[in-house]
C-alpha positions as CSV (number, residue, x, y, z in Angstrom):
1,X,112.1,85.7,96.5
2,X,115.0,84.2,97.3
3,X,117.3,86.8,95.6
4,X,115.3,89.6,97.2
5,X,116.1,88.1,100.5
6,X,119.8,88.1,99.6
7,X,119.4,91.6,98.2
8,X,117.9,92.9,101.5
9,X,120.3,90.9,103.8
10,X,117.8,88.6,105.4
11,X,119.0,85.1,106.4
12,X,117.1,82.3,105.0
13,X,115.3,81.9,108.4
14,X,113.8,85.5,108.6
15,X,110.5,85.9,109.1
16,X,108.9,88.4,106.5
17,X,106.1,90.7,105.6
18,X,105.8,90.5,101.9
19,X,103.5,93.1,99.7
20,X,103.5,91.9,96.1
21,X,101.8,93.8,92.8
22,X,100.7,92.6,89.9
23,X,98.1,92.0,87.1
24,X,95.3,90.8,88.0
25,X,95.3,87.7,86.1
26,X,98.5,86.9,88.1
27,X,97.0,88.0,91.2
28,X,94.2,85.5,90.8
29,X,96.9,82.7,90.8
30,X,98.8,84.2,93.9
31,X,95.4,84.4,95.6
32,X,94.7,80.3,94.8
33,X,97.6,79.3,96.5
34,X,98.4,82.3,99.2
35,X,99.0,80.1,102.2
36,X,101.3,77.6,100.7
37,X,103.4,80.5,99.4
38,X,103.5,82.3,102.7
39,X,104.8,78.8,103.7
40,X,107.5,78.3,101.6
41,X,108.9,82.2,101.9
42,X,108.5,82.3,105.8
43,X,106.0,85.4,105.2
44,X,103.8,86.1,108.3
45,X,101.8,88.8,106.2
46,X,101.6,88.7,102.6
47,X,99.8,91.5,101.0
48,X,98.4,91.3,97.4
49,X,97.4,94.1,95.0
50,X,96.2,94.6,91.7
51,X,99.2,97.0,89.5
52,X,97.6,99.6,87.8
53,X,97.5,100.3,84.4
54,X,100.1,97.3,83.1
55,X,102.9,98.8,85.3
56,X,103.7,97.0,88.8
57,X,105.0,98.9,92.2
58,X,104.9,98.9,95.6
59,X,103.5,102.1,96.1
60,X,106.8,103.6,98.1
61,X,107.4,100.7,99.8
62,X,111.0,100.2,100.6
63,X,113.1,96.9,99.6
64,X,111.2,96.7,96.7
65,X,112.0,94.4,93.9
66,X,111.2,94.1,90.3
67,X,110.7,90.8,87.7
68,X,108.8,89.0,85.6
69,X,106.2,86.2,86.5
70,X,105.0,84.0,83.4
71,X,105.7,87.0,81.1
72,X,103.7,89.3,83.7
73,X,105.7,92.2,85.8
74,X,105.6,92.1,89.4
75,X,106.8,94.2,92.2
76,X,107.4,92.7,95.6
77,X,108.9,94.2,98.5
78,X,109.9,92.6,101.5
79,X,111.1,93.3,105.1
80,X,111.7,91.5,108.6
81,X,108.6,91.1,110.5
């Protein structure tokens, strides 16, 4: 997150709006501790979805970014809220 926020420009104080994709094994885990991630990345909406297929997007969402999470790809895109 932290490099996406440096990618995009935001300051470390930003509020965001965060989408993330990825399996759903992964997304189970996001989904257990939500809140305290919103938290800690200053995200005043963070939407989850389920990638399709192995593969992880953000469905034409702009600022998006691409890694790995515990072996798992993810797709996360950010912006100011």
């Amino acid at each position: 997150m932290q490099q996406a926020r440096k990618d995009e420009d935001l300051r470390i104080t930003d509020r965001i709006s965060l989408h993330l994709t990825a399996p759903s094994a992964l997304v189970d885990a996001i989904d257990a501790h939500r809140d305290w991630i919103a938290e800690q990345v200053l995200a005043t909406s963070f939407d989850v979805a389920v990638s399709s297929e192995g593969t992880a997007s953000a469905h034409g969402r702009q600022g998006v970014h691409t890694g790995s999470i515990d072996g798992m790809d993810a797709a996360v895109s950010i912006s100011v809220a």
